[in-house]
VOGU-3710 file (C-alpha; in Angstrom, 3 decimals, decimal comma):
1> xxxxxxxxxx> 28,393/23,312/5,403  28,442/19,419/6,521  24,739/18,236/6,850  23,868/16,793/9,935  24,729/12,832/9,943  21,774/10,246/10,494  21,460/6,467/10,970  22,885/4,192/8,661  25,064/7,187/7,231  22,808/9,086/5,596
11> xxxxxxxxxx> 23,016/12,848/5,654  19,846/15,356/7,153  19,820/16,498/3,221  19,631/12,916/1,455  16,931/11,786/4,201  14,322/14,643/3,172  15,089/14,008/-0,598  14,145/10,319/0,387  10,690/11,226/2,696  10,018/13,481/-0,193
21> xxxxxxxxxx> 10,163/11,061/-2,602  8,132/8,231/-0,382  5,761/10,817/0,527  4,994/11,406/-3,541  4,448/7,913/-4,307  2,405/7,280/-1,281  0,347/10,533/-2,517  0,368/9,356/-6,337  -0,598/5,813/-5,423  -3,293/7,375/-3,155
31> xxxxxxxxxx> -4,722/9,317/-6,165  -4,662/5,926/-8,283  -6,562/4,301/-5,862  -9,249/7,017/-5,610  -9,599/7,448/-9,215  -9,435/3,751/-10,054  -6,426/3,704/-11,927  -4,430/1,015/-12,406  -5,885/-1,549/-9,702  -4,599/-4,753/-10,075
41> xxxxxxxxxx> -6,221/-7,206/-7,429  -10,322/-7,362/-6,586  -10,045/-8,585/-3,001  -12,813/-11,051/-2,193  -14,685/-13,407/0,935  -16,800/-16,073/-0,569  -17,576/-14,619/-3,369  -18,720/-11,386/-2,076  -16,348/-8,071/-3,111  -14,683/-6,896/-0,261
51> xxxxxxxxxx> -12,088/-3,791/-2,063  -10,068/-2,895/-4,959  -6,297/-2,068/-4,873  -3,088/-2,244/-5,852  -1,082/-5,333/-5,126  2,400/-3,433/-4,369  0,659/-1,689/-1,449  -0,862/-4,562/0,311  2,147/-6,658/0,157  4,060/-3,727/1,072
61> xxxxxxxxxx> 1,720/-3,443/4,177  1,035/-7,099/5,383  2,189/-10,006/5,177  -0,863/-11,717/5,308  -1,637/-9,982/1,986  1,620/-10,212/0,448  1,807/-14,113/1,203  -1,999/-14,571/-0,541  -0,994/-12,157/-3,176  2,277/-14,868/-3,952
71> xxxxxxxxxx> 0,619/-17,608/-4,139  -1,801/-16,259/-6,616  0,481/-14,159/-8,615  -1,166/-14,750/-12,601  -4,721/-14,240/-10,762  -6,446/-11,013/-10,516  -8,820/-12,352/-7,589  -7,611/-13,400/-3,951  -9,559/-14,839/-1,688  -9,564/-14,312/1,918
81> xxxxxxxxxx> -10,818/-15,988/4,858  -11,370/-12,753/6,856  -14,743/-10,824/6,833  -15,079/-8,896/3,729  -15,923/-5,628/5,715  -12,921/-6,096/7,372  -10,993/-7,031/4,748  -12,261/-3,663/2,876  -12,065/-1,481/6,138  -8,443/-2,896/6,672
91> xxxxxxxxxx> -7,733/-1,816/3,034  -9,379/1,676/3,051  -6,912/2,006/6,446  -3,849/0,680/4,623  -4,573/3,593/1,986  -5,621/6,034/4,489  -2,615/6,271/6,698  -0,367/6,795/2,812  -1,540/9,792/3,076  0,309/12,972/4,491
101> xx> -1,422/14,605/7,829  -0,645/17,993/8,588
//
């Protein structure tokens, strides 16, 4: 039986292997981030904590992130200029919306 044929060549078969898999790591990374596990990067607005996460998902997510994150890349602090309850409700979102809805 041929599997039904998607963009960019990929079979019906190989595409729900591959949502299966991101939809694990989103999960797993999810779990880190609740538990506390393995957070690499305090985020922070003058000073004042803002959130805690893990770098591969906010550069993954923004660009805004991902271009503070490399220009800081041996530091475990970034600073923003954004409001930090911003910056931590736009992290808690970015983490949020990993997750699967059913």
């Amino acid at each position: 039986m041929e599997g039904l044929r998607l963009l960019d060549g990929l079979e019906e078969i190989q595409f729900l292997r591959i949502q299966s898999h991101c939809s694990t790591l989103f999960l797993y990374m999810q779990h880190l981030h609740d538990t506390n596990r393995f957070l690499d990067v305090i985020v922070q607005n003058d000073g004042e904590y803002a959130a805690s996460a893990h770098r591969l998902i906010l550069a993954a997510y923004s660009r805004h992130l991902d271009a503070a994150l490399t220009s800081v890349q041996d530091s475990a602090v970034i600073t923003l200029n954004i409001d930090p309850k911003v910056t931590g409700k736009a992290i808690f979102i970015i983490y949020a919306f990993t997750k699967i809805i059913s």
